[in-house]
C-alpha positions in Angstrom: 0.0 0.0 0.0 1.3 3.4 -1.0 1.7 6.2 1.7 -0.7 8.7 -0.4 -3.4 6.2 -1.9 -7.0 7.6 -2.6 -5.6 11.2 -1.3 -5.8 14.4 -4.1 -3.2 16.4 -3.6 -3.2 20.5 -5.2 0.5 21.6 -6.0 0.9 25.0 -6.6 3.7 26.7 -9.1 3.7 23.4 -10.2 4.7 23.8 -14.0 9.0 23.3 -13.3 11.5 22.3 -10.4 10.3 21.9 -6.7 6.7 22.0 -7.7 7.4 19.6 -10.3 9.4 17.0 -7.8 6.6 17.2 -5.2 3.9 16.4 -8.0 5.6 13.5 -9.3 6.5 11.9 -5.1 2.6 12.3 -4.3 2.3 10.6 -7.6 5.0 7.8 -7.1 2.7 7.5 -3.6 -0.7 6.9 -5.0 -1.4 10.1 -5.0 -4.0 11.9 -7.4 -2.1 15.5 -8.8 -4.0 18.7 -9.5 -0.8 20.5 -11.1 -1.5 24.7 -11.2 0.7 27.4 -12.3 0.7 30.3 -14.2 2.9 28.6 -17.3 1.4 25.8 -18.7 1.7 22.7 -16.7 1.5 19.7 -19.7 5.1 18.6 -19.1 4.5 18.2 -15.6 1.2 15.9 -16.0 3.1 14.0 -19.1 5.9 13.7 -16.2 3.3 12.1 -13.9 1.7 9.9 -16.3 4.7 8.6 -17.7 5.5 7.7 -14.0 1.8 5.8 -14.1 0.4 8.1 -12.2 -2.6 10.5 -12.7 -2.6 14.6 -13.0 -4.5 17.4 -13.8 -3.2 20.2 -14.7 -4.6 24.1 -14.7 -3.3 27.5 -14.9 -4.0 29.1 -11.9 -2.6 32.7 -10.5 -2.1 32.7 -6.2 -2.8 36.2 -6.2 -6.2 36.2 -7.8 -8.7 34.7 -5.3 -11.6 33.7 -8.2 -8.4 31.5 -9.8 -7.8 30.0 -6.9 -11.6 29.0 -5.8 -11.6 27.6 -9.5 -8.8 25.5 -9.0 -10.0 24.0 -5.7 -13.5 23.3 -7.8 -12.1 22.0 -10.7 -10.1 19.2 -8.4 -13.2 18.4 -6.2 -15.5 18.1 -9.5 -12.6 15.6 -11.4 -11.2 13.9 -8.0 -14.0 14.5 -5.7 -12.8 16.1 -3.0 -9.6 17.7 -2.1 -7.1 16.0 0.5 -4.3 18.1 0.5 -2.4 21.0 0.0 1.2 22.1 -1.1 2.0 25.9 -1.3 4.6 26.1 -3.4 4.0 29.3 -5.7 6.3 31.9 -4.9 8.2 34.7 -6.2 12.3 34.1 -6.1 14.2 33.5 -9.6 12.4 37.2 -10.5 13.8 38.9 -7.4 16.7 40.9 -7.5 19.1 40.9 -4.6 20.7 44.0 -3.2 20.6 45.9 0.2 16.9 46.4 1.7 17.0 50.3 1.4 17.7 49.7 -2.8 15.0 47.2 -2.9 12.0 47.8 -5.4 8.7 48.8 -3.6 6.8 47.3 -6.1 9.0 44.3 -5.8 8.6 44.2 -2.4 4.8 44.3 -2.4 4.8 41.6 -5.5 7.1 39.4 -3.0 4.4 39.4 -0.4 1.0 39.3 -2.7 2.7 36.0 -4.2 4.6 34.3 -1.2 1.9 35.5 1.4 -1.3 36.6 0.0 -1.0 33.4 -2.2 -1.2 31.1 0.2 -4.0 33.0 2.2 -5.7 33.0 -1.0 -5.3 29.0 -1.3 -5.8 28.4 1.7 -9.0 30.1 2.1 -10.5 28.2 -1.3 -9.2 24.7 0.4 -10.6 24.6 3.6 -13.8 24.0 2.6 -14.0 20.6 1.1 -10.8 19.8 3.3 -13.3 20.0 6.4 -15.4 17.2 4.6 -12.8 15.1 4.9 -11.8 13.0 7.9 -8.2 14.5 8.2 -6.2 16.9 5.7 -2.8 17.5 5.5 -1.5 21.6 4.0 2.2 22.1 3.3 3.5 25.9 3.5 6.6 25.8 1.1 9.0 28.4 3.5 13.0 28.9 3.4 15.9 28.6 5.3 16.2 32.0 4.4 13.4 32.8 6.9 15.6 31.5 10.0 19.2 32.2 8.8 18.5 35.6 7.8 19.5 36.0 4.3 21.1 39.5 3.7 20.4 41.3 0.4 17.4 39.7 -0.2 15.1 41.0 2.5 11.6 40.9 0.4 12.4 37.2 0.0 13.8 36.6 3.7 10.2 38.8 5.2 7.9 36.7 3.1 9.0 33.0 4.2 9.0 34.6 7.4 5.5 34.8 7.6 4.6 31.5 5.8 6.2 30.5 9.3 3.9 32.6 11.0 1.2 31.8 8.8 1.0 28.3 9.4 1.3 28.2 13.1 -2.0 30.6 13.2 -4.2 28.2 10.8 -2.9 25.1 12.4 -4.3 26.5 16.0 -7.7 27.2 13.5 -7.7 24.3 11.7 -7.3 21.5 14.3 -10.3 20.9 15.1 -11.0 19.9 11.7 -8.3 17.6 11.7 -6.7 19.8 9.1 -3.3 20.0 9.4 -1.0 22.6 8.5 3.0 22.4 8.5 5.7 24.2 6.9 9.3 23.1 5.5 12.3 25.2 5.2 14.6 24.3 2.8 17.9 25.1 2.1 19.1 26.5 -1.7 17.6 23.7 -3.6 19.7 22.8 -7.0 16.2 24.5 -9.3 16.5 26.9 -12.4 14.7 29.3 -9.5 17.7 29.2 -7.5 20.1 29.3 -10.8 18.2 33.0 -11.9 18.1 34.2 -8.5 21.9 34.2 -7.4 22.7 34.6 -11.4 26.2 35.0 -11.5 27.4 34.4 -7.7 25.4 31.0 -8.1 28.7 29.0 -8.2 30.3 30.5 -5.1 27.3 31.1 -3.1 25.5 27.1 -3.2 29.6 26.4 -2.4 29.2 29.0 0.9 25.7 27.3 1.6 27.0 23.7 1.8 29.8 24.5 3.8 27.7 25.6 6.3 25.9 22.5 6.9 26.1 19.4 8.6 25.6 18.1 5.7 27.8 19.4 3.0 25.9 19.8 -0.2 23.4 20.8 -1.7 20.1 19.8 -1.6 18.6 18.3 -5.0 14.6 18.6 -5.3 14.3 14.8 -4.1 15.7 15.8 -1.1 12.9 17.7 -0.3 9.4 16.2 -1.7 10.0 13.6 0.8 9.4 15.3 3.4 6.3 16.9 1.9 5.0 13.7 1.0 5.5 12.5 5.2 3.4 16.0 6.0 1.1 15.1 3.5 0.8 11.4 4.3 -1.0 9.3 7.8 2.3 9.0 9.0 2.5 12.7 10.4 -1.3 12.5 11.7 -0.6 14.3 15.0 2.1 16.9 13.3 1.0 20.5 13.0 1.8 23.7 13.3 5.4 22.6 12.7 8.4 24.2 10.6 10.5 21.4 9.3 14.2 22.6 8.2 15.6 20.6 5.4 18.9 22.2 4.9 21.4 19.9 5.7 21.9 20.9 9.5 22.9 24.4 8.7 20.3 26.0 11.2 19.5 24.0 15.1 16.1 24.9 16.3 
């Protein structure tokens, strides 16, 4: 029996890297995939069913609450009912680094509608057919960033801040639905995200990264959907309100 049989599973910014990996683990687990994203998500459901797995894909935008109550409908009317919940769309290969007082305001605010308001958004569509459910499982995508404190990039570093704070709120809402809501924190995960956002100091800073951990190198995007597929899955039943850091050891909480 897999971990994730009979669940359905929505994956936000699912179209490429992390949201990609974490489609195709629920899959590889029995899981049924709702794919959205703003860019087309075909290679990611061709992905899944070439894995033998089944996936819908949509083009959905986090920061436009209609899109996302359409997204939650469309699953429930294909899969009939919704299960859980991976927040994964966020603004970071688009960013641009630099010191806080040279930062963009418009950037700034588009950091937050996407990484924040995003998830409100989705989580606000979810929770309805979630509650008909005898337990749910949502999975806030945050960042080592959020803990370590990642300098020149303090748009990025505020918003997965608050995805931590985020999700320990809901949880204490949520529980008694039995809806659970968790966070992970990874490290700099080997993505074409990560590649745009530190450009041409990519090389030398995934090199500073790994040093710093326990576990010295980088993380690859199986490293992670693991960990989302345990939040997701039975196995974490009683887990909520909990930041998991996957990053190697470089942070002790």
């Amino acid at each position: 029996m897999n971990r994730l049989d009979d669940k359905v599973v929505l994956v936000t910014g699912a179209a490429r890297g992390l949201g990609r990996a974490y489609c195709l683990a629920v899959a590889a687990e029995g899981g049924r995939v709702v794919a959205g994203d703003l860019a087309d998500c075909d290679e990611t459901v061709a992905a899944v069913a070439a894995a033998g797995g089944e996936a819908l894909g949509l083009r959905l935008d986090v920061t436009d609450r209609s899109s996302c109550a359409e997204a939650v409908a469309t699953a429930v009317e294909r899969f009939g009912g919704l299960d859980g919940l991976v927040n994964n769309a966020a603004l970071y290969a688009g960013l641009h680094s630099g010191p806080f007082d040279q930062i963009d305001p418009d950037e700034w605010d588009a950091a937050m509608r996407v990484n924040v308001t995003g998830i409100f958004h989705m989580c606000s569509a979810a929770v309805g057919p979630m509650r008909e459910r005898d337990t749910a499982s949502i999975v806030n995508i945050s960042s080592l960033a959020a803990v370590y404190g990642l300098p020149h990039a303090l748009h990025y570093t505020t918003s997965k801040a608050a995805v931590i704070g985020l999700t320990r709120g809901l949880a204490r809402e949520l529980g008694r639905h039995w809806i659970r809501v968790n966070a992970i924190a990874p490290s700099a995960v080997l993505t074409e995200g990560t590649d745009a956002f530190m450009a041409d100091k990519r090389d030398r800073a995934l090199e500073s990264i790994a040093q710093q951990q326990a576990l010295r190198r980088n993380l690859e995007p199986s490293d992670v959907a693991g960990t989302v597929v345990h939040l997701l899955s039975d196995e974490s039943r009683f887990v909520t309100a909990q930041t998991l850091m996957v990053d190697g050891g470089a942070v002790a909480t």
